[in-house]
N, C-alpha and C positions, 0 to 999 in steps of 0.2 A: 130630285128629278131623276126619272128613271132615263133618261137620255142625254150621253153626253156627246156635242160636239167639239172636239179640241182643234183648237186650229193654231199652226205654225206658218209663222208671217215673216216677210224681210221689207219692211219700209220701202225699201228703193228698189224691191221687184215689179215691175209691170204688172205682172200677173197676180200679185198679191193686192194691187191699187186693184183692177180690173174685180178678185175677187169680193174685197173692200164694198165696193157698188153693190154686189148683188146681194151679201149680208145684212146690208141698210138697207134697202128696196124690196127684198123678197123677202130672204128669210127669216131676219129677226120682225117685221109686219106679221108672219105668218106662223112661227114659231116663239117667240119671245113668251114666258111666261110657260111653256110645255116641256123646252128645251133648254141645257144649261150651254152656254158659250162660253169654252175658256181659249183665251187666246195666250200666245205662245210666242217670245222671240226669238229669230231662229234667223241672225244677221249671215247672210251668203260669204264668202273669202273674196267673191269677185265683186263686191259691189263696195266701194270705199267708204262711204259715211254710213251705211245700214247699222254698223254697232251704234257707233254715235247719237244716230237716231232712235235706236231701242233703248238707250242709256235716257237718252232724254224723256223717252216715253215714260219711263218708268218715274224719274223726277215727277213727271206731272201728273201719273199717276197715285204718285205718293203727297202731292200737294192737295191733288183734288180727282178723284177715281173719274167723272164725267170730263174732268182736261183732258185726264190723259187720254180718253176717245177720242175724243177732239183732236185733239195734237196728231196725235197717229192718221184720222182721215185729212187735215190739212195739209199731213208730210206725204201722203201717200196720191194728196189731189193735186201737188205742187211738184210732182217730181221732177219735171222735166224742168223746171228753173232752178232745182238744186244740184250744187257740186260739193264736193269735198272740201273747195277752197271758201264757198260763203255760207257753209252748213250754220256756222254758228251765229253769223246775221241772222238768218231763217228763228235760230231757236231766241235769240233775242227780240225781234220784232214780233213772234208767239208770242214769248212773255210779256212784255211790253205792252200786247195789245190785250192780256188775258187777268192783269192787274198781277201778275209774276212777278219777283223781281230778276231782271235780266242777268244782272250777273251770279246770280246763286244761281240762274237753269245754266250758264256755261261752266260754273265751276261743278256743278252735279257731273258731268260730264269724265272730270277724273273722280267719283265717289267709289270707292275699293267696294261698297256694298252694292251702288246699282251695277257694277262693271260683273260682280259675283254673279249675282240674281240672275240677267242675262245672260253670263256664261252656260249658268245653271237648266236655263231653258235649253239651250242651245245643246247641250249636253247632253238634254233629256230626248230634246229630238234625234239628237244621232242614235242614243240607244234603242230607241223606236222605230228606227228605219228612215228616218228623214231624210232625204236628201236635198229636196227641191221646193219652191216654195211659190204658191200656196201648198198646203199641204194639211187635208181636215181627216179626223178620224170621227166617225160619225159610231157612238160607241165601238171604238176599235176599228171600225169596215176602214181602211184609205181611199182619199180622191187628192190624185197628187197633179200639182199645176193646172192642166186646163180639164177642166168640167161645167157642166151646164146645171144650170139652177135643177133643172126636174131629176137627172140625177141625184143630185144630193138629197132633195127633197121624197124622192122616192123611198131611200135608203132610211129617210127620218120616220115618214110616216111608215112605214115597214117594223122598223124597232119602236114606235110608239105602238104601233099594234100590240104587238108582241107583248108588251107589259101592262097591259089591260087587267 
């Protein structure tokens, strides 16, 4: 696909749930199959369980690539009844309810390779300019934290022209 949107996400950012909505509503309904969507973990310093939950994403990612969707908009639909201190209930009762087994999604948690991969995003974002999150690069253009669907959507259908 000649268009890529990369997006860099933090689980327990508001504004990355808030973005979360209008990728399932708007743009992937409107784009999916034109556009490639890679997403990106990119866990804040200020937000206490964001690694946690990027670590877990990627377990479930790796169990099963449509969980780990799932899991990410569950953690990102649930945020406000999540803490630092019953993050891990959260990913057990995930598992639990997703035929998981609970204690392999907590002990993925210290896994040296998903802690890596994560970083590795995360590392990728800083050298890209990352700062803040949501943060999409719509082939390279940035839309950093708040933006509105027709922007972005502007910007897509602009480089989808383009490559006609």
């Amino acid at each position: 696909m000649s268009v890529r949107v990369v997006i860099y996400e933090d689980l327990q950012c508001p504004d990355s749930a808030r973005f979360s909505k209008m990728l399932d509503q708007k743009l992937l309904p409107n784009y999916a199959g034109k556009v490639a969507f890679e997403h990106h973990n990119f866990p804040l310093a200020k937000h206490d369980w964001a690694r946690r939950a990027a670590i877990a994403a990627r377990f479930m990612d790796a169990t099963n690539p449509a969980l780990g969707s799932d899991f990410r908009r569950y953690v990102m639909g649930h945020q406000s009844k999540i803490t630092s201190h019953n993050f891990n209930i959260f990913i057990e009762r995930y598992a639990t309810d997703h035929g998981v087994d609970a204690k392999q999604a907590v002990a993925a948690l210290g896994d040296a390779e998903l802690i890596k991969a994560v970083q590795k995003d995360f590392e990728e974002g800083v050298a890209r300019g990352v700062a803040h999150t949501p943060t999409l690069l719509v082939n390279g253009h940035p839309f950093v934290e708040t933006f509105t669907y027709d922007e972005v959507a502007k910007a897509i259908d602009s480089e989808l022209a383009s490559h006609k």
